[in-house]
C-alpha positions as CSV (number, residue, x, y, z in Angstrom):
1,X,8.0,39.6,27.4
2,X,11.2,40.5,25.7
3,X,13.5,38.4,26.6
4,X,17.2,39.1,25.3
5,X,20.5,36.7,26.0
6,X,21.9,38.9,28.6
7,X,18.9,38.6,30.5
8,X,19.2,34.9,30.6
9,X,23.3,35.9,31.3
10,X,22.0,38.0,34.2
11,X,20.0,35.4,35.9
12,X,22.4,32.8,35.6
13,X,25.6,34.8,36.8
14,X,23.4,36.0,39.9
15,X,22.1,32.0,40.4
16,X,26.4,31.4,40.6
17,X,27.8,34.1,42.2
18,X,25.1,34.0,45.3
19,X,24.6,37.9,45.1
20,X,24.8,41.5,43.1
21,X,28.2,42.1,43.6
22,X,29.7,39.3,42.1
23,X,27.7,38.6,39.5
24,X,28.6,42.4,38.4
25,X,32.1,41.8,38.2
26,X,31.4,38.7,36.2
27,X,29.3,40.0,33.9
28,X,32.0,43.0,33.5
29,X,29.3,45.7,34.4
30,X,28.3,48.0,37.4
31,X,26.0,46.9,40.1
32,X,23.9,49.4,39.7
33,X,23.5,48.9,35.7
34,X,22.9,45.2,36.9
35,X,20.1,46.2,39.2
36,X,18.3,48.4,36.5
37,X,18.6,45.1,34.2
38,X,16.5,43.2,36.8
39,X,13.6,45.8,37.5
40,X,13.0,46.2,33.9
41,X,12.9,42.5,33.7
42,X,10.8,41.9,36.5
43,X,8.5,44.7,35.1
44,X,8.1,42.9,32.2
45,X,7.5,39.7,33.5
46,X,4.9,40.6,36.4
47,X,6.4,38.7,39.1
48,X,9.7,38.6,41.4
49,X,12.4,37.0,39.6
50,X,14.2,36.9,43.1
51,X,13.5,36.1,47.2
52,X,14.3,39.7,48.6
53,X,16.7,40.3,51.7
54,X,18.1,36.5,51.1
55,X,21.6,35.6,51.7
56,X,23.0,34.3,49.4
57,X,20.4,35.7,46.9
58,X,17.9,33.4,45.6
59,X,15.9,32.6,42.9
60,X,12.0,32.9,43.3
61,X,10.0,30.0,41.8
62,X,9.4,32.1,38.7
63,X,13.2,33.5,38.4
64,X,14.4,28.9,38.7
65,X,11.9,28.7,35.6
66,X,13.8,31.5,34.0
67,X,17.4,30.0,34.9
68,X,16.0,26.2,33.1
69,X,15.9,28.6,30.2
70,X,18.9,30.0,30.4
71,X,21.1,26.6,31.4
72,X,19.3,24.8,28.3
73,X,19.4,28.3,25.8
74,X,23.2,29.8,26.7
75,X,25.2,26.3,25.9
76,X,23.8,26.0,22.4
77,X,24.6,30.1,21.8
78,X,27.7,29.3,23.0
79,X,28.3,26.1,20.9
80,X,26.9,28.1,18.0
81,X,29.3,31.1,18.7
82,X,32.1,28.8,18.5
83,X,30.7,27.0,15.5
84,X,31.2,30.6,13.6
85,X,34.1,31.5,14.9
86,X,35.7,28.0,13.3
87,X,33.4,28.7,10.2
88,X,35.6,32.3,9.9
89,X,39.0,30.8,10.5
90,X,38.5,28.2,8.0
91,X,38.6,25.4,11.3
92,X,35.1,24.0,10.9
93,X,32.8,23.4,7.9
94,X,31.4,20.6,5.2
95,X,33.0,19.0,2.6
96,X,30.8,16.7,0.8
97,X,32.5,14.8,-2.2
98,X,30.6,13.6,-5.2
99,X,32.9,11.4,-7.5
100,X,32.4,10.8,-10.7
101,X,35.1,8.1,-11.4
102,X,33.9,4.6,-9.9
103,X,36.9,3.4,-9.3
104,X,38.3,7.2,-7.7
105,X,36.4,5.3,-4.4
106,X,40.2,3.8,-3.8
107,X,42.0,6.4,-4.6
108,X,40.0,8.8,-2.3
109,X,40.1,7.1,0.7
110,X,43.3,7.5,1.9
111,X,43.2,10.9,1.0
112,X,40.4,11.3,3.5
113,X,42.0,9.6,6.2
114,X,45.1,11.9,5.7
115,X,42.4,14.8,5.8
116,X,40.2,13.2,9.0
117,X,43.5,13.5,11.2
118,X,44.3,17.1,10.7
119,X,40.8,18.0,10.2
120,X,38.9,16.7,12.5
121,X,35.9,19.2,12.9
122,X,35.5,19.1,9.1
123,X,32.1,17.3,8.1
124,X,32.9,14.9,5.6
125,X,30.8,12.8,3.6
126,X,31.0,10.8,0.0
127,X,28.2,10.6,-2.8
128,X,28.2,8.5,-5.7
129,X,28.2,11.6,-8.2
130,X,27.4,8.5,-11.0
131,X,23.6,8.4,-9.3
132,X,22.7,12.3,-9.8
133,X,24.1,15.4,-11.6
134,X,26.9,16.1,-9.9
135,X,28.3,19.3,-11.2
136,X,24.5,21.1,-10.8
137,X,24.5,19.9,-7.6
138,X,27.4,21.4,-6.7
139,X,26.6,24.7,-8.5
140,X,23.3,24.8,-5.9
141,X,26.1,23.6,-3.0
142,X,24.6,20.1,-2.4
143,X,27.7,18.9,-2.6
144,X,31.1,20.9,-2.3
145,X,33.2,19.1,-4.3
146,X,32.8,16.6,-7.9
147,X,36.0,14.2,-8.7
148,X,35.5,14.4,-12.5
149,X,37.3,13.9,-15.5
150,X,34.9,15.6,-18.0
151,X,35.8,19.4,-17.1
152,X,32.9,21.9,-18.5
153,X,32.9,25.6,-18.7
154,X,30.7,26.1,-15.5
155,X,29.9,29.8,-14.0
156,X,31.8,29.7,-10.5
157,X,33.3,26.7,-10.5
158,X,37.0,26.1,-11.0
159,X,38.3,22.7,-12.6
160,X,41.8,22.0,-10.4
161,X,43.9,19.2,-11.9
162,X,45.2,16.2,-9.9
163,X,46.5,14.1,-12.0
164,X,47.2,12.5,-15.3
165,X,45.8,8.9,-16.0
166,X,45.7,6.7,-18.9
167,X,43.2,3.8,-19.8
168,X,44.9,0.8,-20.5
169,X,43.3,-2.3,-22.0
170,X,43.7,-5.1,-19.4
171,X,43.3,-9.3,-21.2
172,X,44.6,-12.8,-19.5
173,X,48.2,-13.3,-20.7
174,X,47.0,-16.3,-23.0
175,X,44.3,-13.9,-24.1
176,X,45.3,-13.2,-28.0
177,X,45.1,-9.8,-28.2
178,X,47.8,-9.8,-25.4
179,X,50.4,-10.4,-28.0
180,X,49.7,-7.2,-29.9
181,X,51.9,-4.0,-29.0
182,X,48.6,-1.5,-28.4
183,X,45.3,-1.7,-28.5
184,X,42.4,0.0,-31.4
185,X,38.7,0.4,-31.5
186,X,38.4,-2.5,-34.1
187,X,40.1,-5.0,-31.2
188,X,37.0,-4.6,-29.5
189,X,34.7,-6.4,-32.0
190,X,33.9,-10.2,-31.1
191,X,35.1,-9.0,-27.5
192,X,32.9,-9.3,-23.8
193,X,34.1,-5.8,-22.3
194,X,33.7,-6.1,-18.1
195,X,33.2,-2.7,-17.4
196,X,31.9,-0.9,-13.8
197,X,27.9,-0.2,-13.6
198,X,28.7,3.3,-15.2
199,X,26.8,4.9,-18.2
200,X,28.6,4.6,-21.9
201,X,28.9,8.5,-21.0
202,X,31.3,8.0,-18.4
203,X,33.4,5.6,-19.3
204,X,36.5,5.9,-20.4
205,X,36.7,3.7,-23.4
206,X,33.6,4.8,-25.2
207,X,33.6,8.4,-24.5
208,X,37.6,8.1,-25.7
209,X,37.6,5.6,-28.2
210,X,34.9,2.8,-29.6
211,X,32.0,5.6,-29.8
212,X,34.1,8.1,-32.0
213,X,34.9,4.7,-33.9
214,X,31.6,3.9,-33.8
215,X,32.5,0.3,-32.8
216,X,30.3,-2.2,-30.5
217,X,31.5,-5.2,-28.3
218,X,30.3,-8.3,-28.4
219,X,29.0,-7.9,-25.1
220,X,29.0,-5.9,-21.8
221,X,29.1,-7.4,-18.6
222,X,29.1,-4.7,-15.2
223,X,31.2,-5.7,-12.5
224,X,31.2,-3.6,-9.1
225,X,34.5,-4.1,-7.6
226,X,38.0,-3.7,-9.7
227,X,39.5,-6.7,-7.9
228,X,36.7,-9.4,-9.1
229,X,36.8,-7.2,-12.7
230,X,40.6,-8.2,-12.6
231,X,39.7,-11.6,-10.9
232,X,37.3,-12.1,-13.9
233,X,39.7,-11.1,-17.0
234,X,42.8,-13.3,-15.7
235,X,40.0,-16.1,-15.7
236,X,39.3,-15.6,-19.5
237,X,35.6,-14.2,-18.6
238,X,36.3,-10.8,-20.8
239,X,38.7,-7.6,-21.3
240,X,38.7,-4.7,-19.6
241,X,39.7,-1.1,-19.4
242,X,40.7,0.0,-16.6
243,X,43.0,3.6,-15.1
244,X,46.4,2.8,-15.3
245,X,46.8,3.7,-11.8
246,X,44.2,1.4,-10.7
247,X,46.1,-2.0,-11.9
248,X,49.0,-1.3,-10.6
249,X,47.3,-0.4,-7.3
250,X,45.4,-4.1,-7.0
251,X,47.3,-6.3,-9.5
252,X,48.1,-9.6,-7.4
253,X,49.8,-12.0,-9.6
254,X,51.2,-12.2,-13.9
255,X,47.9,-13.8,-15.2
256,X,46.9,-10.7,-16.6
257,X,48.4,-8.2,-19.1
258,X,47.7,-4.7,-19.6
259,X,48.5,-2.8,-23.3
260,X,48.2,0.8,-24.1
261,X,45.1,1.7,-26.3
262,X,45.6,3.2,-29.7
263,X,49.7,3.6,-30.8
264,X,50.3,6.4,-29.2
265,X,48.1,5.9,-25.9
266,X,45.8,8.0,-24.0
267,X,45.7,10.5,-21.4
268,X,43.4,11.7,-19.4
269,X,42.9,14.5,-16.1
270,X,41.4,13.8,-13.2
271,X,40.1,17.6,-11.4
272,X,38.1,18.5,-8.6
273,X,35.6,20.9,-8.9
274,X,35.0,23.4,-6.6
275,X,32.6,26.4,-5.9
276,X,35.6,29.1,-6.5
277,X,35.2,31.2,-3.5
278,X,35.4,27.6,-1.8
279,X,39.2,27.5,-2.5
280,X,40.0,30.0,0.3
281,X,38.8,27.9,2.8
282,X,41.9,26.5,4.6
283,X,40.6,23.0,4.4
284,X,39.9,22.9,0.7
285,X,43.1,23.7,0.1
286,X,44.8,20.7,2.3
287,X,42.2,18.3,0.4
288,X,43.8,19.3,-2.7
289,X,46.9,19.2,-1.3
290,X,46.6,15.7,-0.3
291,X,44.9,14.7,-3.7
292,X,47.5,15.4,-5.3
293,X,49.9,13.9,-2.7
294,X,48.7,10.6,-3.4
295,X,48.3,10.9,-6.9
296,X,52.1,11.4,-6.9
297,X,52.4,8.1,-5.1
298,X,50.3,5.8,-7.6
299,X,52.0,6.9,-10.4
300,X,55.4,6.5,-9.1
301,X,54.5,2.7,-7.5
């Protein structure tokens, strides 16, 4: 048999409407264009979709098989129809985040809650970018977007800036090098650096600073969460490096100082990289939108 969606239509419209008539007008067709549709179905099939000279018109035994089909197959069309049409406006979709900046987990999720509210059909999930290659992921649309701060020179992907950070060195107040004006590579030596359970790569401080310098700490100890890394340097454990942002997001109380590293400071960009056809979707564009909204706040706090 060749069975076609307006067959299943047919059956289920006529099962409804208790006759030919009705199910016509339904179905937006004549009744004698309905009544073809039937015979060629039933020729197909073999058997008598439907109890003849019955009032209402019934289904036969093998026509209530067909109509299971039809009430199990037409919802999910429908569903799926609607699931495109949502796709085309921009409504519905998937936005799957890898980040690339531990601590951007704080930053990000009010964002997302702002973006949850508004949109609502949007699949969103979060992976930790640091556990795979995040950017060739998204280039194979794994993921659909990478919160980065190491832009590269990718084919179809476009680098959109956020905002503007700096790494600042974070030491107790009685620590001694909290008495000095800034921060070098050399302050490092002799030092126990708390960092997050990131790759040299990605951090901020030896990708920016001690590696060019070629400079080692004493130690490295890897902390998960930025509150016990603070909790941990106003206690004398170890220094830190941390976004400026961040500290002045969590800091809780004066036993802790930060300083800027190197005279003149560093900057750095924080960008989320996109497929570029991906930035006409409606949706991508509020993310951004929002990113940027609450970048605005933690620098002005």
């Amino acid at each position: 048999m060749h069975i076609e969606f307006r067959h299943l239509r047919t059956i289920k419209a006529i099962h409804d409407h208790g006759g030919l008539a009705k199910a016509a007008d339904a179905l937006n067709i004549t009744q004698s264009a309905l009544s073809h549709q039937i015979k060629g179905l039933e020729d197909q099939a073999g058997v008598e979709l439907f109890v003849r000279r019955s009032k209402p018109m019934k289904l036969s035994p093998a026509g209530q098989r067909l109509l299971r089909l039809a009430e199990q197959v037409l919802p999910q069309v429908e569903a799926l129809a609607e699931e495109f049409s949502g796709l085309r406006s921009g409504q519905t979709g998937r936005m799957h985040i890898a980040i690339e900046c531990h601590a951007c987990f704080e930053w990000l999720f009010p964002v997302l809650e702002s973006f949850r509210k508004s949109w609502g059909d949007v699949d969103v999930d979060i992976r930790p970018g640091l556990a795979f290659d995040a950017l060739p992921a998204l280039m194979k649309e794994e993921v659909d977007v990478v919160i980065s701060s190491d832009p590269e020179d990718l084919p179809g992907v476009t680098f959109t800036p956020l905002f503007e950070y700096s790494p600042v060195f974070v030491a107790a107040s009685t620590h001694p090098l909290a008495q000095k004006p800034w921060i070098d590579a050399a302050d490092f030596r002799g030092q126990t650096l708390i960092t997050y359970p990131v790759e040299r790569s990605r951090l901020d401080i030896f990708s920016q600073l001690l590696t060019p310098a070629k400079v080692e700490p004493a130690a490295i100890r890897q902390v998960e969460l930025t509150a016990v890394i603070l909790l941990l340097v106003a206690s004398n454990r170890g220094v830190a490096v941390l976004p400026d942002w961040v500290v002045r997001e969590v800091k809780y109380n004066s036993d802790y100082v930060t300083r800027p590293l190197t005279e003149t400071g560093l900057t750095r960009r924080l960008y989320a990289a996109s497929r570029t056809g991906d930035l006409e979707k409606p949706f991508m564009r509020d993310l951004i939108r929002l990113a940027g909204e609450e970048a605005r706040r933690l620098q002005a706090a």
